[in-house]
C-alpha positions in Angstrom: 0.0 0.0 0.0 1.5 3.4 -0.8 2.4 5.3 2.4 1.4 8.6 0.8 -2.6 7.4 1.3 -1.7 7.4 5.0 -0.8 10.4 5.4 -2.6 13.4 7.7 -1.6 15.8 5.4 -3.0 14.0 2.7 -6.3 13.5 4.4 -6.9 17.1 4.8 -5.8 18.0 1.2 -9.2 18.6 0.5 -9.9 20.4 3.6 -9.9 24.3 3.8 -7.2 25.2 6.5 -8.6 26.3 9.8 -7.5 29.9 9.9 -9.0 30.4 5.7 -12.6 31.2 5.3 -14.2 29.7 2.9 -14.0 32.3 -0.2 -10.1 32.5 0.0 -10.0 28.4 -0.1 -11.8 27.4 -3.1 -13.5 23.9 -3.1 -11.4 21.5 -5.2 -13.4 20.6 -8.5 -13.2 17.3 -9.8 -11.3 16.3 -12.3 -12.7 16.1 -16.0 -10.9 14.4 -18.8 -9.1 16.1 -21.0 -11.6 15.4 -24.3 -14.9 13.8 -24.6 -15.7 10.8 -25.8 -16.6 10.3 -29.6 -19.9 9.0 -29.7 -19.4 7.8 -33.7 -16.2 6.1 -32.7 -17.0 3.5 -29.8 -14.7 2.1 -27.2 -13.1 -1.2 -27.1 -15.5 -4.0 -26.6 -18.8 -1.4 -26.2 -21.5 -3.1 -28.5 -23.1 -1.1 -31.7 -26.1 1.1 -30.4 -28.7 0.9 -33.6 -27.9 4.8 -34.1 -24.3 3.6 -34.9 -25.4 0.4 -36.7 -27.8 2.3 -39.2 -25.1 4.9 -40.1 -22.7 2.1 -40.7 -23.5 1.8 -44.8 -21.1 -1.7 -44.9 -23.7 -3.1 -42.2 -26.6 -2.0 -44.0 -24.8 -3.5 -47.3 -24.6 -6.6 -45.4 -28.3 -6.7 -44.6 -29.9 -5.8 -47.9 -27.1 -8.7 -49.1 -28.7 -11.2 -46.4 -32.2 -10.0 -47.2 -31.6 -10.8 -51.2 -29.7 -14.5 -50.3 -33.2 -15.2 -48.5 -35.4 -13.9 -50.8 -33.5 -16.1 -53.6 -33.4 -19.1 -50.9 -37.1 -18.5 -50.8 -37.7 -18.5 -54.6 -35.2 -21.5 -54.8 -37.3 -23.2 -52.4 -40.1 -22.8 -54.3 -38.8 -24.1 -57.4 -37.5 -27.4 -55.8 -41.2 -27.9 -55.0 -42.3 -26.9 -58.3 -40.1 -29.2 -59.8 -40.7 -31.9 -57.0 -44.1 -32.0 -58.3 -43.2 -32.2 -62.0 -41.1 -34.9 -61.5 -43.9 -36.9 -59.7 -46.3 -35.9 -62.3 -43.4 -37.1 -64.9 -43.0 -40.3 -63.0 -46.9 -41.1 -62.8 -47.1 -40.6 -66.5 -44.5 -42.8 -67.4 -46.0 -45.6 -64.8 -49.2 -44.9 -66.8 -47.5 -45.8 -69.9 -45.8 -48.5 -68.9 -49.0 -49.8 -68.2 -50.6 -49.3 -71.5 -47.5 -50.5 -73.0 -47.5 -53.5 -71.4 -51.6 -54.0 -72.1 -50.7 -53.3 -75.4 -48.1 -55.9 -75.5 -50.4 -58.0 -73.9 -53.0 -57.4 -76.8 -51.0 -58.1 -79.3 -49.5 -61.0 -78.0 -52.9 -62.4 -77.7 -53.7 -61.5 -81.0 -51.3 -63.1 -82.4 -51.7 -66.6 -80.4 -55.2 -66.2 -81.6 -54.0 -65.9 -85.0 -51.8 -68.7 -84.8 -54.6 -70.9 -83.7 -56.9 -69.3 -86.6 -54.2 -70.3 -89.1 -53.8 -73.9 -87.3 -57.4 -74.1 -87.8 -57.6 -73.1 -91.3 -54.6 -75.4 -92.5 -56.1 -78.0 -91.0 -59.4 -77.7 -92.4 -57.4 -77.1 -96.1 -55.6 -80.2 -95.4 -59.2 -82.3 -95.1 -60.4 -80.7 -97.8 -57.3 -81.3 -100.2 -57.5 -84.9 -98.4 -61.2 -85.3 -99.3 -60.6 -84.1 -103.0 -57.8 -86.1 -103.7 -59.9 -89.1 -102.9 -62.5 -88.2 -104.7 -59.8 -87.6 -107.3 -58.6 -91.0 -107.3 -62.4 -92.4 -107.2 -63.0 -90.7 -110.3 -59.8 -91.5 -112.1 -60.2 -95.4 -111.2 -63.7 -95.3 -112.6 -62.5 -93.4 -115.9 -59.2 -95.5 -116.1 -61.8 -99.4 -115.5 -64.2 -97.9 -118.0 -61.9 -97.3 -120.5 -60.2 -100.8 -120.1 -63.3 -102.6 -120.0 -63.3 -103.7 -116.8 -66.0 -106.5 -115.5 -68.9 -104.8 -113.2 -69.9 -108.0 -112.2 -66.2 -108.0 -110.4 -66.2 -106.8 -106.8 -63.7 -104.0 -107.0 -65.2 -102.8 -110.5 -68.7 -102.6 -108.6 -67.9 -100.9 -105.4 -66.1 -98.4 -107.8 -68.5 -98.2 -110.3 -71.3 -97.3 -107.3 -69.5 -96.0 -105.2 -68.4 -92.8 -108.0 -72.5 -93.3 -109.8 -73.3 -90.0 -107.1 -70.5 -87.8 -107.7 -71.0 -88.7 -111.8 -74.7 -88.5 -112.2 -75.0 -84.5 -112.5 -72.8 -84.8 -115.4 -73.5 -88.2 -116.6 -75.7 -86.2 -119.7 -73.7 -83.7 -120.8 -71.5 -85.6 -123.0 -72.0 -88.2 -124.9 -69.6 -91.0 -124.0 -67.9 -93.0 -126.7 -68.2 -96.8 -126.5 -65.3 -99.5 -128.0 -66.8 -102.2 -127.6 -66.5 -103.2 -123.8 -64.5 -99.9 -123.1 -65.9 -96.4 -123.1 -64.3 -93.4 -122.6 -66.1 -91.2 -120.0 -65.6 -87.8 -121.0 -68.1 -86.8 -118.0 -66.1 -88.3 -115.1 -63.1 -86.6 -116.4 -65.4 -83.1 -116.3 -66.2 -84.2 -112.9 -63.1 -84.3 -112.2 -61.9 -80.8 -113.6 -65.4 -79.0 -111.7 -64.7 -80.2 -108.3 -61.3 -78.9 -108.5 -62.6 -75.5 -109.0 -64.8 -75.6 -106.5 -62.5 -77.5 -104.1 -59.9 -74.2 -104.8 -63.0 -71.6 -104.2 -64.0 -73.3 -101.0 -60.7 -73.1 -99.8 -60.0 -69.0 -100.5 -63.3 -68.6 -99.1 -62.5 -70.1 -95.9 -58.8 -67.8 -95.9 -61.0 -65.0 -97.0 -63.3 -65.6 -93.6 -60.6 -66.5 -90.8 -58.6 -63.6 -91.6 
């Protein structure tokens, strides 16, 4: 502790001496300092009052820069959802045609086994009908081929032939007259036959490809 502070003297410094009165001992005034402070310019770690904040222009630069980042934040915001939506809009349109393009698939896959069993049916049908005209073919040809070598109707084979082709001969059995050698004749009629349900063996069929597709 500094001994001065103890002092009597130092005590009374203040004090007017006894034998003064009080006009020739002025009272001590306290000290001032020497210049006041700048309000503008603040002092060490004092915080901004808003007076000095506002009249700061690189603050108020700062805050029209933070106000325009959150504006843009905001209008970026809004376009994430914007797109957010497009892109689920997007992705239930392409669900929706991947749906019709599989139904479509679908369809035409069925069409096609359907068409596939149409032509299956219609070759097969062909192939009875080319089947029943070729025996009817060969009927008619044996009849020509025994008539023209004279064959015996009392034989067994001649005779099933002979009546078993009379039906399919008989609409035509007038139109020419047949030549006669003897025992042989040469049926010009059955050969006719023959020729006529060709032609309608071949229309029967284009009708039925005409039809089943």
């Amino acid at each position: 502790m500094n001994p001065d502070y103890n002092r009597p003297d130092r005590e009374n410094a203040t004090q007017p001496p006894s034998g003064l009165a009080d006009e020739e001992y002025p009272t001590r005034i306290p000290e001032q300092p020497l210049t006041p402070p700048n309000p503008g310019i603040p002092r060490g770690d004092r915080a901004y009052s808003p007076s000095e904040q506002s009249r700061n222009p690189a603050i108020d630069e700062l805050r029209r820069e933070q106000e325009r980042h959150l504006q843009n934040l905001g209008e970026l915001r809004q376009e994430e959802a914007r797109l957010s939506r497009q892109l689920q809009d997007l992705r239930q349109q392409e669900e929706y045609i991947n749906r019709r393009i599989e139904g479509i698939q679908l369809e035409e896959e069925e069409r096609r086994i359907a068409d596939i069993r149409h032509r299956l049916a219609l070759s097969k049908t062909n192939q009875v009908i080319y089947y029943l005209m070729g025996a009817l073919g060969v009927l008619l040809v044996l009849r020509v081929v025994l008539r023209l070598l004279g064959a015996n109707p009392d034989n067994q084979f001649a005779g099933f032939i002979y009546a078993l082709s009379s039906p399919f001969v008989t609409p035509f059995e007038t139109l020419f007259i047949t030549p006669t050698f003897g025992n042989s004749a040469f049926e010009i009629n059955a050969l006719i036959a023959i020729a006529i349900y060709g032609l309608l063996t071949w229309l029967v069929i284009r009708l039925l490809q005409l039809i089943w597709t």
